[in-house]
LUMVOVO-646374 format. One record per residue (C-alpha): chain; residue number from 1; z, x, y. Coordinates in steps of 0.25 Angstrom, whole numbers, plus 5000, padded with zeros to 4 digits. Layout:
# LUMVOVO-646374
rec ch = A | i = NUM | zz = Z | xx = X | yy = Y
...
END
This chain:
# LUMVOVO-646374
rec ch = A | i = 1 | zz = 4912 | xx = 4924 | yy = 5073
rec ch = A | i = 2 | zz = 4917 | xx = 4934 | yy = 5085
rec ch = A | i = 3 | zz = 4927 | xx = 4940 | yy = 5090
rec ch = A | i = 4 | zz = 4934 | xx = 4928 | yy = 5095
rec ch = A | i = 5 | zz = 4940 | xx = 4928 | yy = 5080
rec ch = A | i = 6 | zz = 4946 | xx = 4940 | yy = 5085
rec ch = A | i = 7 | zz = 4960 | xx = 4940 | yy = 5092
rec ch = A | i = 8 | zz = 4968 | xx = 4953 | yy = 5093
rec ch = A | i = 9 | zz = 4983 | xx = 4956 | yy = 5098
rec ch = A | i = 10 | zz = 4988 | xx = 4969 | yy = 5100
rec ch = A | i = 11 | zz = 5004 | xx = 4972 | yy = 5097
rec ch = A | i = 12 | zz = 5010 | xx = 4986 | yy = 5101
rec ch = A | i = 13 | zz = 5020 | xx = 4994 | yy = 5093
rec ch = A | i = 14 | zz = 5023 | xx = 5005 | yy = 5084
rec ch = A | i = 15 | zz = 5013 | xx = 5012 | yy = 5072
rec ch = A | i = 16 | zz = 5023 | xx = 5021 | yy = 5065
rec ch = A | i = 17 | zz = 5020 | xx = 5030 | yy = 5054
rec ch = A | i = 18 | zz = 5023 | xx = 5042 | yy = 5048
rec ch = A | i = 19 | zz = 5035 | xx = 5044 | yy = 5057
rec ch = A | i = 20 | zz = 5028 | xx = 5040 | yy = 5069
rec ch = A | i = 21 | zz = 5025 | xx = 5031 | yy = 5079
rec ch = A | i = 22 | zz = 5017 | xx = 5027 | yy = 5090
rec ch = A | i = 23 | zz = 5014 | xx = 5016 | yy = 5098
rec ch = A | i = 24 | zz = 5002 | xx = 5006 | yy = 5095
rec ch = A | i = 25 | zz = 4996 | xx = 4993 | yy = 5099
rec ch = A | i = 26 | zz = 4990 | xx = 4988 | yy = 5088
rec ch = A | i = 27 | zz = 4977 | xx = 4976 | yy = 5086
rec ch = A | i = 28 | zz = 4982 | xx = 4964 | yy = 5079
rec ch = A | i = 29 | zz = 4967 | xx = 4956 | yy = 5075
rec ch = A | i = 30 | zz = 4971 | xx = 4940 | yy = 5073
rec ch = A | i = 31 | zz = 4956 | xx = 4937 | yy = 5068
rec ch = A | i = 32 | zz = 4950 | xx = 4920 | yy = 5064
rec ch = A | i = 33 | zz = 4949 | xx = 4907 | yy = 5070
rec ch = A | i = 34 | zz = 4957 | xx = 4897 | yy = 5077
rec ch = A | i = 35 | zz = 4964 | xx = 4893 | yy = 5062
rec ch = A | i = 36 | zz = 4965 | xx = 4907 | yy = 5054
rec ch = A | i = 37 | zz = 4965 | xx = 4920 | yy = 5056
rec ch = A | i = 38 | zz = 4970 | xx = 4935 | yy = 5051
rec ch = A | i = 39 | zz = 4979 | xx = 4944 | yy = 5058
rec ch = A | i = 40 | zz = 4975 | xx = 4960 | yy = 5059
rec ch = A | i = 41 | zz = 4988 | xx = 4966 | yy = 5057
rec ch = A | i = 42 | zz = 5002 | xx = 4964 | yy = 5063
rec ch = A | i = 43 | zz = 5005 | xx = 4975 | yy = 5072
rec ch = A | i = 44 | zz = 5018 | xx = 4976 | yy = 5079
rec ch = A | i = 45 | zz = 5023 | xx = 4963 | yy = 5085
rec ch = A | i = 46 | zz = 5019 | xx = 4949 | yy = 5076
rec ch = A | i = 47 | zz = 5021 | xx = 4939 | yy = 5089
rec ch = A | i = 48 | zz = 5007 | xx = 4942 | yy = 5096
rec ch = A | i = 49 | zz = 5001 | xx = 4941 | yy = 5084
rec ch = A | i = 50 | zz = 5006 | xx = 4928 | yy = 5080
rec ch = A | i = 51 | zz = 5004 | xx = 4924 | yy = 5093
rec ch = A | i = 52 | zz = 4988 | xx = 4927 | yy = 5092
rec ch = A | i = 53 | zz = 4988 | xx = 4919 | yy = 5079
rec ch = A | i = 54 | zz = 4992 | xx = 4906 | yy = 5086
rec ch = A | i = 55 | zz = 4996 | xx = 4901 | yy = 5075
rec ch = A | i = 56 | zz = 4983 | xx = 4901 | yy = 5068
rec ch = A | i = 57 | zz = 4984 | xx = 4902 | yy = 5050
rec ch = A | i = 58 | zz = 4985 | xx = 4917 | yy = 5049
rec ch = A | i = 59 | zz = 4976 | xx = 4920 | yy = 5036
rec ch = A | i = 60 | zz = 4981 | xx = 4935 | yy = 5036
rec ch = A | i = 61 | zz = 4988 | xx = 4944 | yy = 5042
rec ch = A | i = 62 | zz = 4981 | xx = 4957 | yy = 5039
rec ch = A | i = 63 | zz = 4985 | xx = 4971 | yy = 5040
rec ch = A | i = 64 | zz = 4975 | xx = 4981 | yy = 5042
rec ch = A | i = 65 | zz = 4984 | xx = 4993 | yy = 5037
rec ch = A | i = 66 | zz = 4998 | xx = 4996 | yy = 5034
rec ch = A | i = 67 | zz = 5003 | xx = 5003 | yy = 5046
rec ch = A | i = 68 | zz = 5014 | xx = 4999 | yy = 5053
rec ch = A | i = 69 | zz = 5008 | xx = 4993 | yy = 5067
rec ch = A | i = 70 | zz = 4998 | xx = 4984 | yy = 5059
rec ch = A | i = 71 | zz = 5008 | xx = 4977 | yy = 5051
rec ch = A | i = 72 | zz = 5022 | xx = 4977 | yy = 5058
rec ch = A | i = 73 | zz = 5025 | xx = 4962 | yy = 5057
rec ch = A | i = 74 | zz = 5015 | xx = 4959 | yy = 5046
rec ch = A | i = 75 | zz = 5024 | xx = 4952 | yy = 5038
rec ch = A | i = 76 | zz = 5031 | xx = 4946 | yy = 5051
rec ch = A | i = 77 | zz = 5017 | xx = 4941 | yy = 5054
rec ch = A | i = 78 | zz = 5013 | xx = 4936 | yy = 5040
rec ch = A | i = 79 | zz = 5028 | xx = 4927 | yy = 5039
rec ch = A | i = 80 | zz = 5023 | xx = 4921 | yy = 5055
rec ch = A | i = 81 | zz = 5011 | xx = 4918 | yy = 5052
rec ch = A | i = 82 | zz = 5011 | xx = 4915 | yy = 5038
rec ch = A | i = 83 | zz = 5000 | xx = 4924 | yy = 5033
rec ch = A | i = 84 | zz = 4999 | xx = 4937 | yy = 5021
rec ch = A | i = 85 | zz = 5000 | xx = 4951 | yy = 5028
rec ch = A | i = 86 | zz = 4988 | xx = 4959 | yy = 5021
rec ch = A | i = 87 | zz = 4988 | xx = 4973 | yy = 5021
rec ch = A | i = 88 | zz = 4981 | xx = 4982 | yy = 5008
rec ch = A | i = 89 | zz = 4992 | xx = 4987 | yy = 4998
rec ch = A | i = 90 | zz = 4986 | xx = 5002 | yy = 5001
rec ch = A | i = 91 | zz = 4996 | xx = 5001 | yy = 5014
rec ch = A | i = 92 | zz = 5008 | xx = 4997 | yy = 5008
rec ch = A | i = 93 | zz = 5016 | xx = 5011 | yy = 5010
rec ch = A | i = 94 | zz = 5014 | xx = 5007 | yy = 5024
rec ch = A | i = 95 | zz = 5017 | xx = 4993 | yy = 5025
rec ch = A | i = 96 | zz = 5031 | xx = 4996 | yy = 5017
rec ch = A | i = 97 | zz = 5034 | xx = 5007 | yy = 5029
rec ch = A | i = 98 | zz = 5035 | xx = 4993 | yy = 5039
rec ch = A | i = 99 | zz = 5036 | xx = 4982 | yy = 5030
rec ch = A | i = 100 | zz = 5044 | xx = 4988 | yy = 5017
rec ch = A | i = 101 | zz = 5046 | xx = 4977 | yy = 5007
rec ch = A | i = 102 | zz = 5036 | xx = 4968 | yy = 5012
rec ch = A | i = 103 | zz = 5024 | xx = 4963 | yy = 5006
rec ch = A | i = 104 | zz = 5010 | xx = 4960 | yy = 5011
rec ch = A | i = 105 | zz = 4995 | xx = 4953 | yy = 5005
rec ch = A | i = 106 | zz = 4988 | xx = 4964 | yy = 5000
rec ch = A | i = 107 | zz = 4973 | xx = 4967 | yy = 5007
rec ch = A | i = 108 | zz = 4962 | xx = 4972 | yy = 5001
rec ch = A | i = 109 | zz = 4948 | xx = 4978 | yy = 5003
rec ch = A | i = 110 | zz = 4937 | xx = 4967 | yy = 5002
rec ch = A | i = 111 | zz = 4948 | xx = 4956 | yy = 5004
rec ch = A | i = 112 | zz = 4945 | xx = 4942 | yy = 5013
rec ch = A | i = 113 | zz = 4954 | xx = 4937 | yy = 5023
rec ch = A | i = 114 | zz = 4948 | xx = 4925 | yy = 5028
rec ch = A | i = 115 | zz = 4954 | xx = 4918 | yy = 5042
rec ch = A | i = 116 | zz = 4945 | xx = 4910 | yy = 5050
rec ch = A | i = 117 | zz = 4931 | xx = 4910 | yy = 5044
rec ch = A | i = 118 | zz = 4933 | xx = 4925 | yy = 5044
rec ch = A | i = 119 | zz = 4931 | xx = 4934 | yy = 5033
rec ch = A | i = 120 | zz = 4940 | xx = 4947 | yy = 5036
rec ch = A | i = 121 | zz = 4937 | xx = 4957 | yy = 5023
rec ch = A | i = 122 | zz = 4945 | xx = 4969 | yy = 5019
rec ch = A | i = 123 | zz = 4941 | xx = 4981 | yy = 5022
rec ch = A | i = 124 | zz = 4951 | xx = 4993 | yy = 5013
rec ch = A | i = 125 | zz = 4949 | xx = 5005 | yy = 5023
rec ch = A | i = 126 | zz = 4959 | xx = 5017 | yy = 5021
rec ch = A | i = 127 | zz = 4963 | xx = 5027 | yy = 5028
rec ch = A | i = 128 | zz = 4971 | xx = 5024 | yy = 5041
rec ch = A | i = 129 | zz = 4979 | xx = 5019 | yy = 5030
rec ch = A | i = 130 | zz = 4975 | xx = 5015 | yy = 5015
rec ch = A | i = 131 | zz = 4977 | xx = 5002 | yy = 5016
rec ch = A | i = 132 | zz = 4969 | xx = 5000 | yy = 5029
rec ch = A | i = 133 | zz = 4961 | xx = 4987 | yy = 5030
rec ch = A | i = 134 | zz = 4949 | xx = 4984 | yy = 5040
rec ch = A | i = 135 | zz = 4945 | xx = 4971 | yy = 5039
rec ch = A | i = 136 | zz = 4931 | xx = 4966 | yy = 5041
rec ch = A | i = 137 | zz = 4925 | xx = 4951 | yy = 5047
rec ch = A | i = 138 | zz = 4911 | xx = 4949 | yy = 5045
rec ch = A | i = 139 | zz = 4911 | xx = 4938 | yy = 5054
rec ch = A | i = 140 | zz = 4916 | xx = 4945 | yy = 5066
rec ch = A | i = 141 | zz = 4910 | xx = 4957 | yy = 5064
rec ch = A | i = 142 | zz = 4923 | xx = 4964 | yy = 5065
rec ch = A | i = 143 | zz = 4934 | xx = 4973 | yy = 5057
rec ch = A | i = 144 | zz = 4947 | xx = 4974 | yy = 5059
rec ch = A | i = 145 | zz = 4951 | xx = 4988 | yy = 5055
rec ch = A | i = 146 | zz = 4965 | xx = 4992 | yy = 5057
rec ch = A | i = 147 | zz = 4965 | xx = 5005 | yy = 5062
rec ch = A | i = 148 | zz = 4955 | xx = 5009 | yy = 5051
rec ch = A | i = 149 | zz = 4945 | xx = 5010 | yy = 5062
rec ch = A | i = 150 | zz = 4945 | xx = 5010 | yy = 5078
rec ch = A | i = 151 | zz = 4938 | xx = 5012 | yy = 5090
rec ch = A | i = 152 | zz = 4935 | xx = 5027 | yy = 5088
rec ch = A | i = 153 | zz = 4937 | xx = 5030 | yy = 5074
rec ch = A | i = 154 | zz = 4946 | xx = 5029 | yy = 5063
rec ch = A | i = 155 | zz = 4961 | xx = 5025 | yy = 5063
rec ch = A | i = 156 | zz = 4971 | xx = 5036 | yy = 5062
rec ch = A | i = 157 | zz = 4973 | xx = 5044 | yy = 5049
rec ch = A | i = 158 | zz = 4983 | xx = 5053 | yy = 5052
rec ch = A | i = 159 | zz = 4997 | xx = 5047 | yy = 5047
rec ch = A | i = 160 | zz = 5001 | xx = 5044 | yy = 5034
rec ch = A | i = 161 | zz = 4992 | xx = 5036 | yy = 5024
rec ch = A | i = 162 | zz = 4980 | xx = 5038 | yy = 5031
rec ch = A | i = 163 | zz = 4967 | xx = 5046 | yy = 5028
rec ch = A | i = 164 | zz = 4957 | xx = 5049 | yy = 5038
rec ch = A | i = 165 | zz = 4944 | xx = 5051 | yy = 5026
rec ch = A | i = 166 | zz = 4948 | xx = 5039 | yy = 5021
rec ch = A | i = 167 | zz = 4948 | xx = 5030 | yy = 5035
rec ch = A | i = 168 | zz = 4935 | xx = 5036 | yy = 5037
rec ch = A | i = 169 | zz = 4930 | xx = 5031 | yy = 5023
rec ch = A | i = 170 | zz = 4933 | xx = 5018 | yy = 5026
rec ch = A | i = 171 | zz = 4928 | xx = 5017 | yy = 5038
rec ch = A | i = 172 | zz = 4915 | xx = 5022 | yy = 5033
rec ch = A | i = 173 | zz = 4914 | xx = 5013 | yy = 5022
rec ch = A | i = 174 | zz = 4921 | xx = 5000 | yy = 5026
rec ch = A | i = 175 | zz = 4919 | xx = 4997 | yy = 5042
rec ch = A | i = 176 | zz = 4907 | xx = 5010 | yy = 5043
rec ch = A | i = 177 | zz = 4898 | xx = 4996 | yy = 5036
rec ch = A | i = 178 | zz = 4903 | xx = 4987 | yy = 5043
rec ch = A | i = 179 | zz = 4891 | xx = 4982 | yy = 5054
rec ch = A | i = 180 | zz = 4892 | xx = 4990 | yy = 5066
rec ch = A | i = 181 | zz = 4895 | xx = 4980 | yy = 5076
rec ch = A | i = 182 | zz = 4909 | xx = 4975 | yy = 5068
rec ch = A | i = 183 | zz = 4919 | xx = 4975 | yy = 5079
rec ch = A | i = 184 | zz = 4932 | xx = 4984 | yy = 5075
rec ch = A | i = 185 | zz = 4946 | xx = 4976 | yy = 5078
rec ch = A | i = 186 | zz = 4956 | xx = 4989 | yy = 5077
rec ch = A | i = 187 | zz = 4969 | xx = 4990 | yy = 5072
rec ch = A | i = 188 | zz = 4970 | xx = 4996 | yy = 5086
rec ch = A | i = 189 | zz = 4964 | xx = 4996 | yy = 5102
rec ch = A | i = 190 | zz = 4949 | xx = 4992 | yy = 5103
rec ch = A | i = 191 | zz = 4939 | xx = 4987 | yy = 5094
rec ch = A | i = 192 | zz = 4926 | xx = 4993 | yy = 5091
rec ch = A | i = 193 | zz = 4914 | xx = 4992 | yy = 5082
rec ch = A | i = 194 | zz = 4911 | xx = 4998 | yy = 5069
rec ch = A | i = 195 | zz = 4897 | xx = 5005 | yy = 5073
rec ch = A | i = 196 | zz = 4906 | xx = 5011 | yy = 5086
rec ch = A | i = 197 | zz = 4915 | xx = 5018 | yy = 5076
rec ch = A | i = 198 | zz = 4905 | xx = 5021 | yy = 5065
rec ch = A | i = 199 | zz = 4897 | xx = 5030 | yy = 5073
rec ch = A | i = 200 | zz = 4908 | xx = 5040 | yy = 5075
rec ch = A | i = 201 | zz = 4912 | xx = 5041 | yy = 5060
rec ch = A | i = 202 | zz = 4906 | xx = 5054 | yy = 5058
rec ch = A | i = 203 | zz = 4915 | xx = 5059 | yy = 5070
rec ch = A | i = 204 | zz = 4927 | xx = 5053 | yy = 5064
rec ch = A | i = 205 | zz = 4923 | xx = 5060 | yy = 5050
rec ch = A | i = 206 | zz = 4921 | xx = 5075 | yy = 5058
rec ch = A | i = 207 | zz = 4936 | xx = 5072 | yy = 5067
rec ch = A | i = 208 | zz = 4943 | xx = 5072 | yy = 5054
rec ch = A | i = 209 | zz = 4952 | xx = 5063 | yy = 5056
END
């Protein structure tokens, strides 16, 4: 396997929480074969990202968290392309703020979502939000972390729901054992590799935040 399994889309729009808002352009990860794959999140605008698909079975589309920029047209998405929305239940304050009266699959730690001969497993990690879910493929040697985990450091934890102890605990525990060289697909900008970011975690824990 390799990263040619690997196809990302970016869509630009607004994160808003809190009472704020700013302007983001988000990674959407379409991850499989030529005959099935799995959706990373649903950011913004559903056309590009349906486009990428190419009308392959869509097994999945997953959500990695419940902020509003990684799920706008979720359930837009799942009626096109004829798919479950996942996202874990510990996010569900946030996906009623976007989606009020809507349901999704529920996702959970150690949970299988296959598409393609690839095994994505979920990984529960907390923090930039507490349903936060990275997603890990053996066979590609990669993670698809949300914003749980960038190139630099940790994802935000400064608005509501969030909790920066806790981002570090996961990242220590869940991706900190992953092999050094599984690449990271972020939620946002450039990928990076788990050992490139783990040597810094004792700066992050120091920073405070």
């Amino acid at each position: 396997m390799s990263s040619s399994h690997i196809a990302r889309v970016v869509t630009s729009g607004k994160f808003e929480l809190d009472g704020g808002s700013w302007d983001v352009d988000n990674n959407i990860w379409v991850v499989g074969d030529a005959s099935d794959v799995v959706v990373f999140d649903a950011a913004h605008t559903a056309q590009p990202i349906i486009d990428a698909v190419a009308g392959r079975n869509v097994v999945a589309v997953i959500c990695t968290h419940g902020h509003n920029d990684h799920l706008t047209v979720a359930p837009e998405l799942g009626r096109a392309l004829d798919a479950p929305v996942l996202l874990h239940p510990a996010d569900d304050m946030l996906w009623q703020e976007t989606h009020p009266g809507k349901e999704f699959t529920p996702a959970e730690d150690g949970m299988i979502v296959t598409a393609g001969g690839i095994e994505l497993v979920g990984l529960h990690t907390p923090g930039h939000s507490p349903g936060s879910m990275c997603w890990f493929a053996p066979e590609l040697g990669a993670v698809f972390s949300g914003d749980t985990l960038f190139r630099g450091g940790p994802g935000a934890t400064g608005r509501s729901f969030s909790d920066f102890p806790t981002i570090l605990n996961s990242i220590r525990q869940r991706l900190g054992t992953l092999p050094d060289d599984t690449v990271v697909y972020t939620g946002h900008g450039d990928t990076t590799e788990i050992g490139d970011e783990m040597v810094d975690y004792d700066q992050w824990v120091t920073r405070g935040h």
